[in-house]
C-alpha positions in Angstrom: 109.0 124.1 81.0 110.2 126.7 83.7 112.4 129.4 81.6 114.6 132.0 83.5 114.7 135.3 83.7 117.2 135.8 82.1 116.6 134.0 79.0 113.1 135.8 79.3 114.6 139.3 79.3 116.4 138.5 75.8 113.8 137.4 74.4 111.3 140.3 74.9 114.9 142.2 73.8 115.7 140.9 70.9 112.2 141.0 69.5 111.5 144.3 70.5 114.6 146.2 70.7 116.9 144.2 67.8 113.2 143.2 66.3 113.9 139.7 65.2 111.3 137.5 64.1 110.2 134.9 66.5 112.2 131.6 64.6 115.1 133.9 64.9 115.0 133.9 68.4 114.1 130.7 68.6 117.0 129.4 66.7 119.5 131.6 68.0 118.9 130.7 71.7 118.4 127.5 71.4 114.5 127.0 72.5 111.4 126.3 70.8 109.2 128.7 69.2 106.3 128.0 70.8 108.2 129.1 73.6 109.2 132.2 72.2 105.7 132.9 71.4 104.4 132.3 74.7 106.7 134.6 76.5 105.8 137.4 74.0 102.0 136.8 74.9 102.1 136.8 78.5 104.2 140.1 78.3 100.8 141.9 77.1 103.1 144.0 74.3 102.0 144.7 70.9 104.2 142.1 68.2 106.1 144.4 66.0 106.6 143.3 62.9 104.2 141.8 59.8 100.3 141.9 60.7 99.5 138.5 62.8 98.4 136.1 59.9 94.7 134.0 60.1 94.3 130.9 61.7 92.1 128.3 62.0 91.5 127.8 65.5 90.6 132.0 65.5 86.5 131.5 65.3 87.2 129.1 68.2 89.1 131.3 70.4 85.7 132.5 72.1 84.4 129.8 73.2 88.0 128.3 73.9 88.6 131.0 77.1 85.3 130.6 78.2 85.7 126.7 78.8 89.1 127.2 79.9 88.0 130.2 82.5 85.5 128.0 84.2 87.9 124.6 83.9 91.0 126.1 84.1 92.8 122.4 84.6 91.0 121.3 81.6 93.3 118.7 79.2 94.3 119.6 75.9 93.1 116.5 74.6 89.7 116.7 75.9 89.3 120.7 75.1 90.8 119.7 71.5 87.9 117.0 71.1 85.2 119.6 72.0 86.5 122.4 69.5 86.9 119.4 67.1 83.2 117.9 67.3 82.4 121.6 66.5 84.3 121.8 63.1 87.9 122.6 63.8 90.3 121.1 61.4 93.6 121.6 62.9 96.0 118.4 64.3 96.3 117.5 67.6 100.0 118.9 68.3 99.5 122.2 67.0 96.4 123.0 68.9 98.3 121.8 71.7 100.9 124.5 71.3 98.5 127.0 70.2 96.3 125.9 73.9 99.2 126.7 75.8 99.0 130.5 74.6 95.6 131.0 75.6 95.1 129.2 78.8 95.2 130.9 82.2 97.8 131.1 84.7 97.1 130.6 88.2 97.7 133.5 90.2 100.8 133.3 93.1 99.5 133.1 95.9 101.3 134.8 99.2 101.2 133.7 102.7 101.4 135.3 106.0 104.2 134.5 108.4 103.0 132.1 111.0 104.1 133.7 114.4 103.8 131.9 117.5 104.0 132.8 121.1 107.2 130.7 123.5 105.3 127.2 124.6 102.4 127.6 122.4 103.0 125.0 119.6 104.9 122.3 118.1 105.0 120.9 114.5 105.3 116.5 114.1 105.9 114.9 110.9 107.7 111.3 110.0 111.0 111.5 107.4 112.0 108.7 105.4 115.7 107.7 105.2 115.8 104.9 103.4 116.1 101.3 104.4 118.2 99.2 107.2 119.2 95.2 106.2 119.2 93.3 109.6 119.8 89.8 108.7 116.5 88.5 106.3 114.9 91.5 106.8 115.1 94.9 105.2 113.0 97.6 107.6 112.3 100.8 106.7 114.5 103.5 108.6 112.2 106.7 109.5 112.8 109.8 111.4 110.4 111.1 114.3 111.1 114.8 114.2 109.3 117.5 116.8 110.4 121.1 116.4 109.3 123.7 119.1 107.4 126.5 116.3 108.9 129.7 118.6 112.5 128.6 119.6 112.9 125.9 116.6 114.7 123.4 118.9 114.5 119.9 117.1 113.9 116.6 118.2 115.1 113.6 116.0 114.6 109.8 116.7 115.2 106.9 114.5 112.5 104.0 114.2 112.3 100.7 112.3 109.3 101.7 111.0 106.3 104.4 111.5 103.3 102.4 113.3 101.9 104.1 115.8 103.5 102.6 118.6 106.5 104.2 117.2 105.2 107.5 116.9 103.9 107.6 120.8 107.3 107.0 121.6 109.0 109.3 119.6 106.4 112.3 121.4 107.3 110.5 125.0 111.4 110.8 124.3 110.2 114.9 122.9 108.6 115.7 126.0 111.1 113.8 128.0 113.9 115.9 126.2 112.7 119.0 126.9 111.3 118.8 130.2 107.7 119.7 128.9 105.1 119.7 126.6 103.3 122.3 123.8 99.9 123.6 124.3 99.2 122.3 120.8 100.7 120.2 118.4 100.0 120.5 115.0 100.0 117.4 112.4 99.9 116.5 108.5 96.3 114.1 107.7 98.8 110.9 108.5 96.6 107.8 109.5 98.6 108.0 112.9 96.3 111.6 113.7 93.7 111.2 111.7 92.0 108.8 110.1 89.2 110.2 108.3 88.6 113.7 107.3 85.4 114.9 105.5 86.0 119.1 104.5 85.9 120.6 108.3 84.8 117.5 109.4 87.5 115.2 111.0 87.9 111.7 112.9 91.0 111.6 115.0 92.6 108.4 115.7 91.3 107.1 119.5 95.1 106.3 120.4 96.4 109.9 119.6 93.4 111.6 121.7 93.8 109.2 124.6 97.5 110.0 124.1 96.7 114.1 124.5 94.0 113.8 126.9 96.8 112.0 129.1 99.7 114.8 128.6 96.6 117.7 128.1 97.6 119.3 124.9 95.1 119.7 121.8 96.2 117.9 118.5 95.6 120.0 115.3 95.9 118.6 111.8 96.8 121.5 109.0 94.4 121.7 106.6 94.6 119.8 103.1 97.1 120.6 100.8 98.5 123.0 102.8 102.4 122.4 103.8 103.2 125.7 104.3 100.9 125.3 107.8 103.9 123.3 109.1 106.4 124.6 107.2 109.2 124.7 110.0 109.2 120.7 110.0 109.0 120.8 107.1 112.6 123.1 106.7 113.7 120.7 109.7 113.1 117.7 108.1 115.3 119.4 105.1 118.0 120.5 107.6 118.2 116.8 109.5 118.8 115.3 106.0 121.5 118.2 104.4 123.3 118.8 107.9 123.1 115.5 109.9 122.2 112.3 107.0 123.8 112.7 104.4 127.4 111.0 104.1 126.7 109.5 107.6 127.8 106.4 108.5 127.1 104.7 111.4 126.7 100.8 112.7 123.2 100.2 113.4 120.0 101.7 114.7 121.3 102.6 118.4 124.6 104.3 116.9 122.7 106.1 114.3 120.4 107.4 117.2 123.1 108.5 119.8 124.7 110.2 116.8 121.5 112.1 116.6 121.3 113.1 120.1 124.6 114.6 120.0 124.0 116.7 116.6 120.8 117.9 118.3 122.3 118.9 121.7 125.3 120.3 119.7 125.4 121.9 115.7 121.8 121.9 115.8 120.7 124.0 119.1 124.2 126.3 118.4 122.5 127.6 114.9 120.9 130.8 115.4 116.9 131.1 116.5 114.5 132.6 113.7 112.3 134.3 115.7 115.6 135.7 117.4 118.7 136.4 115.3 120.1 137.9 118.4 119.7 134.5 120.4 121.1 130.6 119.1 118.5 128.3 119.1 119.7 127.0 122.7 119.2 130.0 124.4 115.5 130.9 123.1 114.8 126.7 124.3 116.1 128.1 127.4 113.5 130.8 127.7 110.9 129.0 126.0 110.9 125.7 128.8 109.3 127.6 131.5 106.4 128.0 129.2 105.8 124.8 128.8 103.0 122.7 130.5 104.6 120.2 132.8 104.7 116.2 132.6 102.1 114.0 133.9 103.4 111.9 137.3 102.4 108.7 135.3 104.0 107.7 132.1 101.8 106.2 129.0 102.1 103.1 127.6 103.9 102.7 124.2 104.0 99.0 124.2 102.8 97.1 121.3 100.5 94.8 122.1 98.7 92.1 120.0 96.7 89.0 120.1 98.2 85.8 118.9 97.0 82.5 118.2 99.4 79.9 119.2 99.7 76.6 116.8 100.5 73.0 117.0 104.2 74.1 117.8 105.1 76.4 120.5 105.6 79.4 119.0 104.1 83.1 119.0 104.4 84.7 115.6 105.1 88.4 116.1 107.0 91.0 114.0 108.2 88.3 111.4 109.6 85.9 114.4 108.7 83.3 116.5 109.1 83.0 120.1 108.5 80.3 122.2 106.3 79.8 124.7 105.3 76.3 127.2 103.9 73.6 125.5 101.4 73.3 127.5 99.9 76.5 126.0 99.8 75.2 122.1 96.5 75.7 120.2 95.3 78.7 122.0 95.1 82.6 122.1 97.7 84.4 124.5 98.7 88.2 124.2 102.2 89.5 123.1 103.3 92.9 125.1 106.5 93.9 123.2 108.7 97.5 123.8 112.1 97.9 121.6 114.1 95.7 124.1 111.8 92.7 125.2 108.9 90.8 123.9 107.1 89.2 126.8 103.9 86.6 126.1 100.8 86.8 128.6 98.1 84.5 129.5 95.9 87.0 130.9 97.9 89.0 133.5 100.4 85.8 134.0 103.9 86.3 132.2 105.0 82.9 130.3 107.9 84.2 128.7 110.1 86.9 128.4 112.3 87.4 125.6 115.1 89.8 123.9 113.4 91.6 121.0 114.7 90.7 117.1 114.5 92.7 113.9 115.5 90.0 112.1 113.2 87.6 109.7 112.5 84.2 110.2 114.3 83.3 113.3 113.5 81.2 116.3 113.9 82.8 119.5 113.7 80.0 122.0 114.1 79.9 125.9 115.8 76.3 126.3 113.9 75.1 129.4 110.9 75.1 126.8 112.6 72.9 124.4 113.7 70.6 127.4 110.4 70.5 128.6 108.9 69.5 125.4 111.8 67.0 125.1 110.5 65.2 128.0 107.4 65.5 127.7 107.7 63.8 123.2 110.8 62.1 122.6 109.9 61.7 119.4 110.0 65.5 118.7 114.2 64.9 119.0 114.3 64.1 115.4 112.1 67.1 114.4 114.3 69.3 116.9 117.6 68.2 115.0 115.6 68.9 111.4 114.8 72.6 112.8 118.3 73.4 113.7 119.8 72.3 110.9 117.8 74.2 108.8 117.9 77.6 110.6 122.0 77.6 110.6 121.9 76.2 106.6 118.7 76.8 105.0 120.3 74.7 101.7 119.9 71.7 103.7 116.3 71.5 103.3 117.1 71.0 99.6 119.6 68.2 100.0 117.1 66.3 102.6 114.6 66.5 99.9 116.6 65.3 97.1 118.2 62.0 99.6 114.1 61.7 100.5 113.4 61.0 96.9 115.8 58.8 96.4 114.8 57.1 99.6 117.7 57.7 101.8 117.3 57.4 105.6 116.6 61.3 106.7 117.1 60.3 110.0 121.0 59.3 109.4 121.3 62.1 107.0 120.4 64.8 109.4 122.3 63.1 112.2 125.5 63.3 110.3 124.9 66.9 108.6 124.7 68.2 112.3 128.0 66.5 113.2 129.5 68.4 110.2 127.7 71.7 111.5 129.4 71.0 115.0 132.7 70.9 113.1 133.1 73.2 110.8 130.6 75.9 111.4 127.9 76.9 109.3 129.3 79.1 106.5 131.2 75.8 105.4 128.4 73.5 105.6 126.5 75.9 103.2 129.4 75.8 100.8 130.0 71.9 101.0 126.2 71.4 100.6 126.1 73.2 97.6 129.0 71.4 96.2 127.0 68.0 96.9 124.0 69.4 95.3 125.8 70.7 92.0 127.4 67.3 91.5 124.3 65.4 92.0 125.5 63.6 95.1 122.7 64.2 98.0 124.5 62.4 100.9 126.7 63.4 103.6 129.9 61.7 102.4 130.0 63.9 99.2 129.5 66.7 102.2 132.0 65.9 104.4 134.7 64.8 101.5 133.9 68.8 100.0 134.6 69.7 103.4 138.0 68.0 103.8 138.8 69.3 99.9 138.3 72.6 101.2 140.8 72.4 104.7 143.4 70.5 102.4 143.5 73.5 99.4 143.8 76.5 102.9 146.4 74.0 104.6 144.2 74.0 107.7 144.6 71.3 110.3 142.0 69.2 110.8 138.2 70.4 113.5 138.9 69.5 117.1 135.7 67.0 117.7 134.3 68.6 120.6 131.8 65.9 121.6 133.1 62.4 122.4 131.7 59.5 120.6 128.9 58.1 122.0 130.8 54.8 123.1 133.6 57.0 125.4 130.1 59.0 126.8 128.6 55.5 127.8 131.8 54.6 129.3 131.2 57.3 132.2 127.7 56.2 132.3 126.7 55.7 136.3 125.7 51.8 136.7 123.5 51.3 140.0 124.6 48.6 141.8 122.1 45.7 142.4 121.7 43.5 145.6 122.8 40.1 145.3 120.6 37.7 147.2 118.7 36.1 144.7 121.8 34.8 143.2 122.5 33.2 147.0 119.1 31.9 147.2 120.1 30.0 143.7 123.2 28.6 144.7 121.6 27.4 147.9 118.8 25.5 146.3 121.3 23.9 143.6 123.3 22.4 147.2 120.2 21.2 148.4 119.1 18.9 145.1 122.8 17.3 144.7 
């Protein structure tokens, strides 16, 4: 329990100015005596008042500092078993209180200030702010943040995530942002740096030292335990979420991020420099950039890029999506190259598809020559095709097609007339007249449409526009190719000839 100064000062007062005895204090402040007692021994003044009566644990006191000087973290319950097995009498509790006397404070340690020369480093470290719902999937929203250690200009980026794709990116938009990069950059012991890390002995992650051969700057990880090495991230990781996050609202993950951009360019660099009281933080930047090392001509790569294994269906998996791909390329192993905008799928260096990016879960991304390919190539897949749809617009459906299935209804029909109700009247209300159907038992598409028409007659709606013609009216404007009619001359002829 951390007890103020204050209430510290009137308690050394009252015992040894007013002299009152220790449950007096106790009670008339409000705290426990144990408390009281432990102030009064770790002020090192004589007690004043009646000699200090005998207690039990006093023959174990010796041997009691000498275990506790060479394990200083040492339990109470395991020091209590020790003095116990060696005759001590007392319960558990009190000892506890009468440990908590006796055992040794660690000393405060002080640190130097950290001083750093214009250019020379930079401090990286991820913040977590929470989580984003897009659609089925709930991502985990995390801030890249880069501070220059001399001018403390920051750097903030917004990720779905913290792989290390994500992390290369948010050092390419840093340099990029400031026109240059830090001699060194100094890390936590995240997996993303290093990976292993034996006393002096350290394993950097492969990616990250390609990454700094390429831009020539050394990566440093701060030693174990020790936050204050990185302390102004730290600070502007406490500063991003006071100043800029908190009460923030915004529309998604690109809003959030040119929000950002703007704090940093604006409230942020105005604030004034550390280092510099006499400067803002944009004008030490602007002294500090011509120390910087310049960018490489070439950019690195930051795309995420994986090997996936392509099934019966003609689908990638990749990020909690599927993406199609030709069918001809089913049942074999092609390579996804993804950034944050496009996912494009690779046989070898050939591109097979190209397609917009989704943080969603679960959903199909298709390209529709694919699925008009596949069309033509099994027109028995039409049936399957109709299935899929229905289910990714209402995922209740898959229920009703069950329960009609068991009672050995023709799915075929079913699903046919469930997407003419989708075609209708939208998704949202299919969902709602399917779950009607379901609760009174009724697994067919009349008690679905009859819902349906329940629901437009209660709102005084007019009745869905039917958007496709019947099939009859298509076949109508069906083109007939017209036929030659000689053989039925040749018949008539021979029919002369034999009367």
């Amino acid at each position: 329990m951390t007890i103020l100064p204050e209430l510290e000062a009137q308690i050394l007062r009252y015992y040894h100015v007013e002299k009152w005895r220790t449950g007096t204090i106790a009670a008339q402040l409000g705290v426990h005596h144990g408390t009281v007692t432990r102030i009064l021994a770790q002020a090192g003044l004589p007690k004043i008042g009646a000699p200090r009566r005998a207690s039990a644990i006093d023959p174990y006191l010796p041997f009691i500092r000498e275990t506790l000087e060479k394990f200083p973290t040492l339990t109470a319950s395991r020091l209590y078993a020790m003095v116990k097995s060696r005759g001590y009498s007392g319960s558990p509790d009190h000892f506890r209180h009468l440990i908590a006397v006796h055992r040794p404070r660690p000393k405060a340690e002080a640190y130097l200030r950290l001083r750093t020369l214009p250019g020379e480093q930079a401090q990286v470290d991820w913040g977590h702010f929470g989580h984003l719902e897009i659609g089925r999937a709930r991502r985990a929203l995390m801030g890249f943040v880069m501070v220059l250690s001399w001018s403390r200009m920051i750097y903030l980026r917004f990720f779905l995530g913290a792989h290390m794709e994500n992390f290369l990116r948010g050092h390419v938009g840093a340099f990029a942002a400031w026109g240059g990069v830090p001699r060194t950059l100094l890390y936590d012991n995240l997996k993303s740096a290093v990976l292993e890390r034996q006393g002096q002995a350290i394993r950097f992650n492969p990616v990250l030292l390609s990454f700094a051969g390429h831009h020539r700057y050394e990566p440093r990880p701060v030693a174990v335990a020790r936050g204050n090495e990185k302390g102004r991230v730290e600070r502007a990781i406490r500063y991003i979420r006071d100043n800029f996050f908190a009460g923030r609202t915004f529309t998604g993950l690109d809003d959030l991020n040119a929000q950002a951009e703007a704090w940093m360019t604006g409230p942020a660099a105005d604030r004034r420099c550390p280092e510099d009281t006499t400067l803002s933080v944009r004008e030490a930047f602007a002294l500090e950039t011509k120390h910087l090392l310049t960018l490489p001509e070439n950019p690195y790569p930051t795309d995420e890029q994986v090997a996936v294994k392509i099934n019966k269906t003609p689908y990638a998996r990749f990020d909690l999506n599927d993406y199609s791909v030709p069918h001809d390329y089913v049942q074999r192993t092609l390579t996804v190259v993804s950034s944050l905008q496009e996912v494009r799928i690779l046989n070898g260096q050939e591109v097979l598809a190209t397609h917009p990016r989704s943080f969603d879960k679960g959903l199909q991304i298709e390209i529709p020559a694919h699925i008009e390919a596949l069309l033509e190539h099994k027109h028995q897949a039409s049936q399957h095709r109709g299935t899929d749809r229905l289910a990714q617009a209402v995922p209740q459906s898959r229920d009703l097609l069950i329960q009609a299935a068991d009672r050995g209804e023709p799915l075929g029909r079913i699903t046919v007339a469930l997407l003419h109700l989708l075609d209708r009247y939208g998704a949202t209300e299919l969902q709602v007249g399917i779950q009607e159907a379901l609760q009174r038992g009724v697994p067919h598409p009349n008690a679905v449409r009859l819902a349906l028409e329940r629901r437009r007659e209660a709102r005084e709606l007019p009745p869905p526009v039917e958007i496709t013609l019947p099939r009859h009216v298509q076949d109508r404007d069906t083109p007939v190719q017209a036929h030659t009619l000689d053989s039925y001359d040749q018949i008539t002829e021979a029919s002369d000839d034999a009367d």
